[in-house]
C-alpha positions as CSV (number, residue, x, y, z in Angstrom):
1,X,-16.2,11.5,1.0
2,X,-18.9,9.2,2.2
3,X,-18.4,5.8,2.7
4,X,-21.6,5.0,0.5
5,X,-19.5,5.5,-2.2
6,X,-16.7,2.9,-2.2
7,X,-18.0,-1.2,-2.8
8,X,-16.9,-2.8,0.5
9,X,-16.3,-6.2,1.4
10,X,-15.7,-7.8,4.7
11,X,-12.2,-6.1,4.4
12,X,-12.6,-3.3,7.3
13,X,-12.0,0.6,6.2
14,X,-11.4,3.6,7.7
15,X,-14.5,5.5,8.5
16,X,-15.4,9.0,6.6
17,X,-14.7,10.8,10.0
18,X,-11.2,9.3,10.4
19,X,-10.6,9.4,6.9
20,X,-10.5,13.3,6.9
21,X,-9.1,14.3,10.0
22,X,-6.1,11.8,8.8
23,X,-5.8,13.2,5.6
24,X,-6.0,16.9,6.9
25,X,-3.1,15.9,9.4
26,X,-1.0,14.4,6.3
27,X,-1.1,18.2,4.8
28,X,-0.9,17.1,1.7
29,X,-1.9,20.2,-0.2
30,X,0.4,21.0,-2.8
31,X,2.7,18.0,-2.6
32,X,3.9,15.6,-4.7
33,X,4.2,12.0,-3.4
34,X,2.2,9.7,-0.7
35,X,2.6,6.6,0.6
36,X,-0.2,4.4,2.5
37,X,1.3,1.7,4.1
38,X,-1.4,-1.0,5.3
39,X,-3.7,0.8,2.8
40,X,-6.3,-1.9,3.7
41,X,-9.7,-1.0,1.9
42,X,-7.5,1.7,0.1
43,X,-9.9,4.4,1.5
44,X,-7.4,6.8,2.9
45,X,-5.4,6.4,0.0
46,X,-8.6,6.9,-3.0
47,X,-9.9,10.0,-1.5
48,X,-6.3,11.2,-1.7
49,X,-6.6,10.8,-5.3
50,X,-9.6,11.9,-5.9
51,X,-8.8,15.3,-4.2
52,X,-5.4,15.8,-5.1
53,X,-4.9,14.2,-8.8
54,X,-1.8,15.5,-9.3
55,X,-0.7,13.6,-6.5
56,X,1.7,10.5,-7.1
57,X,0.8,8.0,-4.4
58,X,2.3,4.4,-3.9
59,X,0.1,1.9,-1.6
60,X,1.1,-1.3,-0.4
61,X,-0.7,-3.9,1.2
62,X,-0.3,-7.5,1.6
63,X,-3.8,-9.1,2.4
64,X,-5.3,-10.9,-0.8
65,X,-8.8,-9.9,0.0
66,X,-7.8,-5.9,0.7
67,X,-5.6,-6.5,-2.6
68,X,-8.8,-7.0,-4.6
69,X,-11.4,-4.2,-3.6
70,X,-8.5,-1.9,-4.2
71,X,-8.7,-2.6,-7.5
72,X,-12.2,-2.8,-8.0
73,X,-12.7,0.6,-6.1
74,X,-9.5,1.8,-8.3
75,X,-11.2,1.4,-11.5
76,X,-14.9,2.0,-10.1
77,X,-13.5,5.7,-9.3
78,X,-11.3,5.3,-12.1
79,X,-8.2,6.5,-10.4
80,X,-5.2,7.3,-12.3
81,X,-2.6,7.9,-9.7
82,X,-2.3,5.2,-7.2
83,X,0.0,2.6,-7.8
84,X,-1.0,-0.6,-5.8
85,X,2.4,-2.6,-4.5
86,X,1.5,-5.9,-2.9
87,X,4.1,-6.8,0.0
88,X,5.0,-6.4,3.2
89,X,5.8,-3.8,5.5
90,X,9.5,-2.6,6.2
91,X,10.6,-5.5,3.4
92,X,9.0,-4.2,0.3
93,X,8.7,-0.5,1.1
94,X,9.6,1.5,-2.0
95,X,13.4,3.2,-2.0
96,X,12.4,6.9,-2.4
97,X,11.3,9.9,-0.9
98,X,7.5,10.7,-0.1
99,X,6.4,14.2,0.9
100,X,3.3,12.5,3.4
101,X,3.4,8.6,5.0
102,X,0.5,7.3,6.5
103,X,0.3,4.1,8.4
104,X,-3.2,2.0,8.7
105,X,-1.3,-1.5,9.3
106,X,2.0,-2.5,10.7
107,X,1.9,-5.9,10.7
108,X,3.2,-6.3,13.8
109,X,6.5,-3.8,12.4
110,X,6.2,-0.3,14.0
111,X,9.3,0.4,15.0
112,X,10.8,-0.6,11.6
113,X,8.2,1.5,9.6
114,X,9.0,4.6,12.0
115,X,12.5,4.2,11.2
116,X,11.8,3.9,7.4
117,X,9.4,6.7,7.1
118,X,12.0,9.2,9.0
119,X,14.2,7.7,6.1
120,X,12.2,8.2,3.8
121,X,10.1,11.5,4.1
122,X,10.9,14.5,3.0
123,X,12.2,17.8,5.0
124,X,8.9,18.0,6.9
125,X,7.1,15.2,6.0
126,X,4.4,14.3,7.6
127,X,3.3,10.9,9.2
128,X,0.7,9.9,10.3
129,X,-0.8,6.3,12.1
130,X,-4.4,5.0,12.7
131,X,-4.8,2.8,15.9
132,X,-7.5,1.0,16.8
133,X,-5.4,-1.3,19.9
134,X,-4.2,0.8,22.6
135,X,-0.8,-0.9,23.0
136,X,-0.3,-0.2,19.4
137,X,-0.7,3.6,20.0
138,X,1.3,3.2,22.8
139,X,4.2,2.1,21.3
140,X,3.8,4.2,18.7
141,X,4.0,7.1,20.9
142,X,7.1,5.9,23.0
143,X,8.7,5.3,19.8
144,X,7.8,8.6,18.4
145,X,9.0,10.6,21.7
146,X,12.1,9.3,21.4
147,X,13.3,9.9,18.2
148,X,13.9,13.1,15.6
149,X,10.0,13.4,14.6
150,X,8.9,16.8,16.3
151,X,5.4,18.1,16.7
152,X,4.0,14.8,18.4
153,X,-0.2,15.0,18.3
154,X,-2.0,12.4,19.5
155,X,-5.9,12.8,19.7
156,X,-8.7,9.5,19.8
157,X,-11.8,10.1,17.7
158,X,-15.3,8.6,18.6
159,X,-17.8,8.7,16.1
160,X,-21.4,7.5,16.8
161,X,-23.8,7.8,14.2
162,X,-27.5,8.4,14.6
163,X,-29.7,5.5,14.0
164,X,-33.6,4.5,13.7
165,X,-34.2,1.5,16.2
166,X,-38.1,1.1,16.3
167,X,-39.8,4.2,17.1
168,X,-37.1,6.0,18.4
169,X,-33.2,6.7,17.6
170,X,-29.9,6.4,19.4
171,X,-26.1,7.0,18.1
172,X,-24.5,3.5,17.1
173,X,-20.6,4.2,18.2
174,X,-18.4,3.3,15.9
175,X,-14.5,1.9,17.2
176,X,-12.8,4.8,18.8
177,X,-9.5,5.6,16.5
178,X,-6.2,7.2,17.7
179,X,-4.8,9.2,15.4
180,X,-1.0,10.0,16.0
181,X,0.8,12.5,13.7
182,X,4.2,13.5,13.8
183,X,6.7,15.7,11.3
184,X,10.1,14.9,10.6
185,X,12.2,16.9,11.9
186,X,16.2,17.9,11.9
187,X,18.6,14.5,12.5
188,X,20.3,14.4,16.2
């Protein structure tokens, strides 16, 4: 989905690249629920919806300004399936079961959403973070190797995008993204 397509606002947003290699990693082909915590721009969580409508999906996010062009990107797609939360992240995560988590903010929380989306996922549920800070990733990782989720991937993606500047061109790089992924696997 190109990135064209959603109004944007100073409120940054995952990039059409990222976007799908995190959604193919959340495997969310005939499942039933999603959550997107940090949902930001909602991008991650829109094209969800859009390609899977059956698709219950909760997002929560706490900035005022991300709050906003959620909803007005909402109802410009007119998306039927996302239900916007505003809070904070481990205290106002929903108490159910989601078949795919993805994380594109912690708020300075990771440990605490790890532990909540082993919780909270179903039997192989998949999560899956965005980083743009490598200590972020880091501790993601360490976390992650040390607890119950199995099939640990952890790849950085580097997009540049070709660009006219005078007579010429060159590729205008985008932030690299590290894009952990991680299945829930059998409790210890």
């Amino acid at each position: 989905m190109k990135d064209d397509l959603f109004i944007r606002t100073k409120v940054p947003m995952t990039k059409s690249e990222v976007r799908s290699i995190s959604l193919d990693k959340l495997q969310l082909q005939a499942k039933n629920s999603f959550l997107d915590i940090g949902s930001g721009t909602g991008s991650v969580s829109m094209q969800a919806a859009l390609e899977f409508p059956e698709l219950k999906i909760v997002a929560l996010e706490k900035n005022p300004d991300a709050i906003e062009i959620n909803q007005t990107n909402i109802k410009h797609f007119g998306i039927k399936n996302i239900d916007l939360q505003v809070g904070t992240a481990p205290e106002d995560l929903p108490d159910e079961k989601f078949d795919s988590i993805f994380v594109g903010g912690s708020g300075g929380e990771l440990s605490q959403i790890i532990d909540y989306s082993y919780q909270h996922l179903t039997d192989k549920g998949m999560l899956v973070l965005n980083f743009i800070l490598n200590e972020n990733a880091l501790e993601a990782i360490d976390y992650l190797e040390h607890s119950n989720f199995t099939d640990l991937d952890v790849i950085q993606v580097a997009v540049s995008k070709w660009h006219q500047l005078g007579k010429g061109h060159y590729f205008k790089p985008q932030n690299p993204t590290i894009i952990i992924s991680a299945q829930k696997g059998e409790q210890k």
